[in-house]
C-alpha positions as CSV (number, residue, x, y, z in Angstrom):
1,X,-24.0,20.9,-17.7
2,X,-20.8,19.6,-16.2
3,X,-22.9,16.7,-13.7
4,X,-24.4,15.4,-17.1
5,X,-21.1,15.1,-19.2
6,X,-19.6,13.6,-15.3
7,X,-22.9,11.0,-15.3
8,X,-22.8,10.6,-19.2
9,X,-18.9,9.2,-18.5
10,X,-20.0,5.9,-16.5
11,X,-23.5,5.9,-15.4
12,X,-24.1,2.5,-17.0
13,X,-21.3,0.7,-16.1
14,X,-19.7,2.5,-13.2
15,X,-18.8,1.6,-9.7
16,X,-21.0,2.7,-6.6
17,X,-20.0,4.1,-3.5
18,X,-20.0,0.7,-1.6
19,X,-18.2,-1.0,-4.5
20,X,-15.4,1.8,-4.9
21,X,-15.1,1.8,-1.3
22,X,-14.9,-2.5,-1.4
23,X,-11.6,-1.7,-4.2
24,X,-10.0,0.9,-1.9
25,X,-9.9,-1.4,1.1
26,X,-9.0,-4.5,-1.1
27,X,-6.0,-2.5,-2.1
28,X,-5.1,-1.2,1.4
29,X,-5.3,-4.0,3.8
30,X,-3.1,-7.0,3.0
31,X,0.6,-7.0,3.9
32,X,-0.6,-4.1,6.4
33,X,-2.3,-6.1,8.4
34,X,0.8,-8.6,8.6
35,X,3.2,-6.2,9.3
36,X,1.6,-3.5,11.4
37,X,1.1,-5.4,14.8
38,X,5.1,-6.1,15.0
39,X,5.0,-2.2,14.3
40,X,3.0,-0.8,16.9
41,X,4.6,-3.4,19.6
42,X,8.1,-1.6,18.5
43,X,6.2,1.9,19.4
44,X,4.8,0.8,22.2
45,X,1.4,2.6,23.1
46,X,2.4,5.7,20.8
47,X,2.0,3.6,18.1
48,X,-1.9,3.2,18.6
49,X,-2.1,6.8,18.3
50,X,-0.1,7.1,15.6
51,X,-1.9,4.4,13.9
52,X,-5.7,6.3,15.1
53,X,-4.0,10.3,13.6
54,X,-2.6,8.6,10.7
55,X,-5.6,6.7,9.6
56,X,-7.9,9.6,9.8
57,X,-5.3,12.5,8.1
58,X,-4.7,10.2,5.6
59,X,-8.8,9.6,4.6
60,X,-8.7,13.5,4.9
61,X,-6.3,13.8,2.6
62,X,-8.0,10.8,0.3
63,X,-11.0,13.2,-0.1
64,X,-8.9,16.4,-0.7
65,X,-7.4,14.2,-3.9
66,X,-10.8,13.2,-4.6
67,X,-11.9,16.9,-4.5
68,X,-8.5,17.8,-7.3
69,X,-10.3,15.6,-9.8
70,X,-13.8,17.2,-9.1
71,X,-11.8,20.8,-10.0
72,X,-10.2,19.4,-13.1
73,X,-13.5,18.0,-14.1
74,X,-15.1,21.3,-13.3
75,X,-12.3,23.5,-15.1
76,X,-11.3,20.7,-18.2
77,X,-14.1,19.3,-20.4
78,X,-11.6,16.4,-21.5
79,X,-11.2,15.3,-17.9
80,X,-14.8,14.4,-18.0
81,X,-14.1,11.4,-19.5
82,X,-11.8,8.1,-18.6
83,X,-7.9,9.2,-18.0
84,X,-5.3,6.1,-17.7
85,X,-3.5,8.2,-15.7
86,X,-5.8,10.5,-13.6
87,X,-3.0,11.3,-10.8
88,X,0.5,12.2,-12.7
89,X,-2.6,14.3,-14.4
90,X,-3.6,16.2,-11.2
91,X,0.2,17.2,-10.6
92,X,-0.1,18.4,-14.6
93,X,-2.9,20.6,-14.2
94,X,-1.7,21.5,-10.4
95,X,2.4,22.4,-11.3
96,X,2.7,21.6,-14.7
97,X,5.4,19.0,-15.7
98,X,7.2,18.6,-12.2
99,X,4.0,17.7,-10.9
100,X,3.4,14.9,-13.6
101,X,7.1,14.0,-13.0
102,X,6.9,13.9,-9.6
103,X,4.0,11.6,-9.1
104,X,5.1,9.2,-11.8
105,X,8.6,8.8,-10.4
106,X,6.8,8.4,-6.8
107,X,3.8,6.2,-7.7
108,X,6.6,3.8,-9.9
109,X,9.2,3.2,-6.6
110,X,6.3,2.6,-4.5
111,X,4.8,-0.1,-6.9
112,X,8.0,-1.4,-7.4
113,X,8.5,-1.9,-3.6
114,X,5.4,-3.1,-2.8
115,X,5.9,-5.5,-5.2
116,X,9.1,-6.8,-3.8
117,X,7.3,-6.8,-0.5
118,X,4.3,-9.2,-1.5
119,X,7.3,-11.4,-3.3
120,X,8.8,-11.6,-0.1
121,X,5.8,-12.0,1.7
122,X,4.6,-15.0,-0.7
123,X,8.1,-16.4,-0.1
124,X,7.7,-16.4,3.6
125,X,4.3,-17.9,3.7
126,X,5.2,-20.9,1.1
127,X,8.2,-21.6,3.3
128,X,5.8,-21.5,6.5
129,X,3.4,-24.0,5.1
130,X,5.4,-26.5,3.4
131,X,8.5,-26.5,5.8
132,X,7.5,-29.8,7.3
133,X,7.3,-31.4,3.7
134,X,10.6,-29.7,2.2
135,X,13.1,-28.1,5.2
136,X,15.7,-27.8,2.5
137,X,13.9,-24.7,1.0
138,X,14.7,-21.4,2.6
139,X,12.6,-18.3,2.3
140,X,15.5,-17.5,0.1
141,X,15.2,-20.0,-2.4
142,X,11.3,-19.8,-2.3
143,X,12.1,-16.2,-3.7
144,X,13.9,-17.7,-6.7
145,X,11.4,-20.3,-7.0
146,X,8.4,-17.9,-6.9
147,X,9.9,-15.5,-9.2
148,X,10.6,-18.5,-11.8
149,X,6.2,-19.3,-11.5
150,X,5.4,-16.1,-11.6
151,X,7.5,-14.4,-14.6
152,X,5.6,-15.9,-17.1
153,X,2.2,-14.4,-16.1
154,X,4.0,-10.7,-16.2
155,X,4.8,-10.8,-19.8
156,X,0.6,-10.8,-20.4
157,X,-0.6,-7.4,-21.2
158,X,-2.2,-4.9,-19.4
159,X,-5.5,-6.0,-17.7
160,X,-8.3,-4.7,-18.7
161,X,-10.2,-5.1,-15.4
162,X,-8.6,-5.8,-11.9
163,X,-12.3,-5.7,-10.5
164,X,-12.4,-9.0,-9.5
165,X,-9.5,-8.8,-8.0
166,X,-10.0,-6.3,-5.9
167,X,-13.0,-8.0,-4.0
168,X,-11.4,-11.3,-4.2
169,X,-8.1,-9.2,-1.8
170,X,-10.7,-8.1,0.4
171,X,-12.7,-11.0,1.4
172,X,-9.7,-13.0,1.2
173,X,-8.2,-10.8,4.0
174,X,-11.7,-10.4,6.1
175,X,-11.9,-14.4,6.3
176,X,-8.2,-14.9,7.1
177,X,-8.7,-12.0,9.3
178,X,-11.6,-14.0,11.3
179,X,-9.3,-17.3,11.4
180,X,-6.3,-15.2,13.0
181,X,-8.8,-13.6,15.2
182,X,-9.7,-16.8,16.4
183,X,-6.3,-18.2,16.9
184,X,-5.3,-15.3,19.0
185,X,-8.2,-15.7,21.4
186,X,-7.1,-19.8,21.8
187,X,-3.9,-18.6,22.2
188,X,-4.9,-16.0,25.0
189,X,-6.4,-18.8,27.0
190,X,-4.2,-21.1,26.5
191,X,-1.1,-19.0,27.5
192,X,0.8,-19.3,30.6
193,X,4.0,-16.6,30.5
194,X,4.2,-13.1,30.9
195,X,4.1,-11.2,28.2
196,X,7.0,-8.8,27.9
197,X,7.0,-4.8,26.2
198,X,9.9,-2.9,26.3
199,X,10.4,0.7,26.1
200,X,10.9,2.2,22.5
201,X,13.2,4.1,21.6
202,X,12.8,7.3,19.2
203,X,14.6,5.1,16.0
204,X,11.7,2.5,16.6
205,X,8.7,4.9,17.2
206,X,10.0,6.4,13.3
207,X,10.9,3.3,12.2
208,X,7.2,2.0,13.0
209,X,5.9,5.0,12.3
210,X,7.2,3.9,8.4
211,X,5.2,0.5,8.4
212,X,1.8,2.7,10.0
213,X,2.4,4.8,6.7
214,X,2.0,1.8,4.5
215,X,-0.5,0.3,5.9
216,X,-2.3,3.5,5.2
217,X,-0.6,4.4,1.5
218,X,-3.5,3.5,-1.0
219,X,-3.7,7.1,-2.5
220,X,-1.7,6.5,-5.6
221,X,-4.9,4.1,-6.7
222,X,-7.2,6.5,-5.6
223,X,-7.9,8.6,-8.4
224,X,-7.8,5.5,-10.7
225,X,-11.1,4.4,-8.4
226,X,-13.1,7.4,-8.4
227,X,-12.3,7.9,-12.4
228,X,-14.4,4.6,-12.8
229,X,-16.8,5.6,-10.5
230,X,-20.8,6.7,-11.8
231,X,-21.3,9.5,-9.3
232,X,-17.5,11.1,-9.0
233,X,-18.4,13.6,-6.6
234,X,-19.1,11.0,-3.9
235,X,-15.8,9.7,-3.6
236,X,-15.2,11.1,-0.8
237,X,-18.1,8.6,0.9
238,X,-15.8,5.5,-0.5
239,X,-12.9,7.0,0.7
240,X,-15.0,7.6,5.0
241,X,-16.1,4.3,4.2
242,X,-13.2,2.3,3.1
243,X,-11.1,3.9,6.0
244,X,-14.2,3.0,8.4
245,X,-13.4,-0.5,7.5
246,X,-9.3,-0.5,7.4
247,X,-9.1,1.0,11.3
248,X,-11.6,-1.7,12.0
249,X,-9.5,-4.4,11.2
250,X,-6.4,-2.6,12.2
251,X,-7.2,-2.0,16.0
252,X,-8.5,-5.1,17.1
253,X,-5.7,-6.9,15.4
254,X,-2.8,-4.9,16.8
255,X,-4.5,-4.6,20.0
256,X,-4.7,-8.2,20.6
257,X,-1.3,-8.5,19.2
258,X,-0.1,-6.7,22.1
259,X,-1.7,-7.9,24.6
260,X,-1.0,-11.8,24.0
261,X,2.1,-11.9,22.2
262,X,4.2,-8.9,22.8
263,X,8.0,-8.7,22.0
264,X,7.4,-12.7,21.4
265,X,5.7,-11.0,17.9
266,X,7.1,-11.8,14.6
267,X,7.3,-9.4,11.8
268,X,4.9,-11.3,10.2
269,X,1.7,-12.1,12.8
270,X,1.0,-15.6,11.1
271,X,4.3,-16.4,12.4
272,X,3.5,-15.8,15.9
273,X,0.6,-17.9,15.9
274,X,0.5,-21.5,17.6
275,X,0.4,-23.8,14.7
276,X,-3.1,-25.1,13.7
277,X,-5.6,-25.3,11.1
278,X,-7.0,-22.0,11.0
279,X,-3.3,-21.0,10.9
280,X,-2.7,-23.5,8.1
281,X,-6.2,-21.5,6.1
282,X,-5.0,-17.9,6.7
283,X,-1.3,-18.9,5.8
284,X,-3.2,-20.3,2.3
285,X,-5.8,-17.2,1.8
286,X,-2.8,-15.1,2.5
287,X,-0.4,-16.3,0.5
288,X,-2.9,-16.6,-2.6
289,X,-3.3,-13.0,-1.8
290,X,0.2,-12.1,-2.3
291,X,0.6,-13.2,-5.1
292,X,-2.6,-12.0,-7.1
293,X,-1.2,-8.4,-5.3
294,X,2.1,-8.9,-6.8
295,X,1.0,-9.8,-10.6
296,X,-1.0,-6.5,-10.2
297,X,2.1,-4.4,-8.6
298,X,4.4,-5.2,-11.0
299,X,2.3,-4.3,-14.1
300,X,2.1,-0.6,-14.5
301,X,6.1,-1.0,-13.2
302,X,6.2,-3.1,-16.7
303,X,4.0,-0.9,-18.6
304,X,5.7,3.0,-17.8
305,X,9.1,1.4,-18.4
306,X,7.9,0.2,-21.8
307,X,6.3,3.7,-22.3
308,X,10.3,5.4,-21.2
309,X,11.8,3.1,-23.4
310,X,9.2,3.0,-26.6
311,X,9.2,-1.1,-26.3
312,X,6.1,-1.9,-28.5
313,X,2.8,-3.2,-26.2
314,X,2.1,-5.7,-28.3
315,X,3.5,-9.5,-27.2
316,X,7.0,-10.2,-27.9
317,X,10.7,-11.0,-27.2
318,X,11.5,-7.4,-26.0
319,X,8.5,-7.2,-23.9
320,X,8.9,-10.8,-22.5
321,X,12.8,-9.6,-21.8
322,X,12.0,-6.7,-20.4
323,X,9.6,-7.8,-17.9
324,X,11.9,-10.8,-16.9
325,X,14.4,-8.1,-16.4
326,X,11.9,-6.5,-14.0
327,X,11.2,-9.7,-11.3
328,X,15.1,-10.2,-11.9
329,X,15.7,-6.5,-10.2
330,X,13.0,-7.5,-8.0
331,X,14.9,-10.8,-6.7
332,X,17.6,-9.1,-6.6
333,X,16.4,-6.7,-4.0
334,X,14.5,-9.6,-2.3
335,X,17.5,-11.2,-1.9
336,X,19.6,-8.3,-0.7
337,X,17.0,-7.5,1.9
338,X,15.1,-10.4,3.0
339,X,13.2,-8.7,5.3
340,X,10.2,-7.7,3.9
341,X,9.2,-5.3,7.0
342,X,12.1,-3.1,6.3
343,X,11.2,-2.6,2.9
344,X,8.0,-2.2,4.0
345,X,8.9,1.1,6.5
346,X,10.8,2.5,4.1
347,X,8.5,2.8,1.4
348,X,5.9,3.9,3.7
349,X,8.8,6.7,5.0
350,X,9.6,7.7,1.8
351,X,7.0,7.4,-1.4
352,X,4.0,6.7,0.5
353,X,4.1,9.6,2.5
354,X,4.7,11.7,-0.1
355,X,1.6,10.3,-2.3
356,X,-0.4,10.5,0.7
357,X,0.3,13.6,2.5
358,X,2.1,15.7,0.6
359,X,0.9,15.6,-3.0
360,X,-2.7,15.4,-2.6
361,X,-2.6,18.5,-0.1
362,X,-0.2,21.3,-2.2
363,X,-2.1,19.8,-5.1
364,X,-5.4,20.6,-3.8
365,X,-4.0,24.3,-2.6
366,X,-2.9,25.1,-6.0
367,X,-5.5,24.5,-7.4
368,X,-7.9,26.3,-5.8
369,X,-5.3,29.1,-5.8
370,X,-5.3,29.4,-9.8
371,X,-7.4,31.8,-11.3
372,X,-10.5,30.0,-13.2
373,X,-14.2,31.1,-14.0
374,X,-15.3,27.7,-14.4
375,X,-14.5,26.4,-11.1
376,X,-13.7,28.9,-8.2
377,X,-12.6,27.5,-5.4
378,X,-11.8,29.0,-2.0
379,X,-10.1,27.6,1.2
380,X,-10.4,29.1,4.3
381,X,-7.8,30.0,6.7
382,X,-8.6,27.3,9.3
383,X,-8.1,24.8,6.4
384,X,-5.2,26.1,4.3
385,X,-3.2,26.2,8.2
386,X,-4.5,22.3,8.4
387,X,-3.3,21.6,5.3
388,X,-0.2,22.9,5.2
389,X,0.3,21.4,8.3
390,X,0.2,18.1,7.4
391,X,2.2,19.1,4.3
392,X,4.9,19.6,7.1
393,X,4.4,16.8,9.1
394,X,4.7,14.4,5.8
395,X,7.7,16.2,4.6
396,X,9.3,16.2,8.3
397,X,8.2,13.0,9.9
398,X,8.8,11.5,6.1
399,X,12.8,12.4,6.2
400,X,13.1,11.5,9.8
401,X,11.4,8.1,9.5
402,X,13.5,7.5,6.4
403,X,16.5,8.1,8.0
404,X,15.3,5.4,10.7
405,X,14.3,2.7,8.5
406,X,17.6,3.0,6.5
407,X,19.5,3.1,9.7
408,X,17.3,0.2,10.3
409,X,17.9,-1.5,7.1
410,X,21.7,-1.4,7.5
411,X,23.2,0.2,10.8
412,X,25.0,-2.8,12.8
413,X,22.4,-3.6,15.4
414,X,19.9,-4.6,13.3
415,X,21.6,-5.3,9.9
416,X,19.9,-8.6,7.8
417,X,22.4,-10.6,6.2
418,X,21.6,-11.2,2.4
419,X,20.5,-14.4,1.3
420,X,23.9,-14.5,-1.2
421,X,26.3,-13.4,1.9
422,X,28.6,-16.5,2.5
423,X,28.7,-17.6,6.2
């Protein structure tokens, strides 16, 4: 009874494994891909093995937060059909109100910081491509200027379907993927010095350790996916899938990163590219990639603050003064901080490890823990130990690499001067 009321839900217009699994690695890779080679040069070789044990804990834990919604679907009949906000409704059913509270307060940081990130990000690409035509913009006042463009497109409601979007972020990335690819092996050829590494310290095996989280935090979309999915009981092939495709990209890229650039690398691996056209196409694809990612970011930001402070959906002055309050907050922090790699680790430190590691995991054990005749679930020893594991590495390694980015983010050695601070 429950698989027909699950195929009833979306069997005509539902995503497919390869399609969900296309929509998680969309989301994933994008300012990961940027940022993470700068991050495992900082870690040295450690951080390729953090980057190999990340990856696959955190597609472990992807299916375990798959599996919550198969026990709610089991347990709930009115989780059988579409939820707008299948996650905060997992910590509901898994610790009541906290949980919800929890999840929304978490998912709502992160979007807002990843949004900041992709504004920076846009910022520095714009003011990478057209330095040579206007010098007088800095990556500062590209912020401003960005944030001016892209205002009026936030005041739209929400989007029915981010679909298209979704593919269009992963092929986007794939070909600009291909054209840095190719740079990197002219520029291995074509270099003559040595290429330098230098021993990391703990701070920056944390600190990197942040950015390797990131890279990896997609798990507060995932429940979103597999709720749109036909069949929601293969997720979890998405989820393998998806993750087959992220550590694809990720190892050659930060391998060869390494290898040819070194401590030469930029936060940003466009940056540390010899200038040419297939620089000049990824710096484009990219960049048109940031921003799509940002109008998407900042719209359930705009929407749960709406929902907190009973602003009407519908299009209108409050609304369109709201969300130009929102990008202002958003500029303001770009500003502050206009590094986007330290906002970057410390989201990953903080929020992403939490929806990633923690939540899904004490989620999945309490659920299986309550008492239920429809759905009785039952974890073995082995597992629960696993789990709770990696509850206490998130929750551990979270605080300590939050500490380091932080310390990172403003200790003396290493603090960024804000675009506003006078010289």
């Amino acid at each position: 009874m429950t698989q027909k009321l699950e195929s009833g839900v979306n069997a005509k217009h539902g995503l497919g494994i390869l399609t969900a699994a296309i929509f998680i690695s969309g989301e994933m890779v994008g300012s990961g891909i940027l940022a993470l080679p700068r991050a495992i040069i900082d870690a040295g070789w450690y951080g390729f093995l953090l980057l190999i044990i990340f990856g696959l804990n955190s597609c472990y834990c992807g299916v375990k937060l798959g599996q919550c919604w198969e026990i709610l679907e089991e347990r709930f009949p009115e989780c059988r059909g579409i939820s707008r906000n299948p996650y905060p409704d997992i910590g509901e059913r898994a610790m009541g109100k906290w949980g919800r509270r929890s999840v929304t307060i978490c998912n709502y940081f992160t979007l807002f910081g990843v949004a900041t990130v992709y504004l920076l990000l846009a910022s520095q690409m714009m003011h990478a491509l057209l330095e040579d035509y206007v010098q007088e913009l800095s990556v500062c006042v590209w912020i401003l200027i960005l944030a001016v463009v892209l205002t009026p497109p936030t005041w739209l409601g929400s989007p029915k379907d981010f679909w298209i979007v979704g593919v269009f972020a992963l092929s986007t990335t794939l070909i600009s993927c291909c054209l840095i690819f190719a740079q990197m092996a002219i520029d291995y050829n074509s270099k003559n010095n040595t290429v330098v590494h230098k021993q990391p310290a703990l701070i920056d095996i944390f600190t990197s350790s942040g950015t390797i989280l990131f890279s990896f935090g997609g798990a507060s979309i995932f429940p979103s996916i597999q709720n749109d999915m036909r069949n929601r009981k293969k997720f979890k092939l998405s989820v393998t899938l998806a993750f087959i495709v992220i550590l694809a990209l990720y190892l050659p890229m930060t391998i060869l990163a390494y290898v040819i650039y070194g401590e030469a690398s930029e936060d940003n691996i466009l940056l540390s590219l010899s200038p040419s056209p297939l620089v000049t196409c990824a710096d484009i694809l990219m960049t048109l990639h940031t921003i799509m990612a940002f109008l998407i970011c900042i719209n359930p930001v705009s929407l749960q603050t709406e929902n907190i402070l009973k602003i009407p959906h519908e299009f209108g002055f409050k609304r369109c003064l709201l969300r130009t309050g929102i990008v202002g907050l958003i500029v303001i922090v770009g500003e502050t901080i206009p590094k986007f790699g330290k906002i970057l680790a410390l989201i990953g430190a903080s929020t992403t490890t939490l929806s990633t590691f923690v939540f899904p995991n004490i989620f999945y054990i309490k659920l299986c823990n309550q008492q239920s005749d429809n759905a009785k679930r039952t974890v073995t020893i082995p597992i629960m130990l696993y789990l709770w594991l990696l509850i206490l590495i998130g929750i551990v390694g979270g605080i300590a690499a939050t500490y380091s980015s932080i310390v990172s983010m403003f200790g003396p050695d290493s603090f960024t001067k804000p675009c506003y601070w006078p010289d």
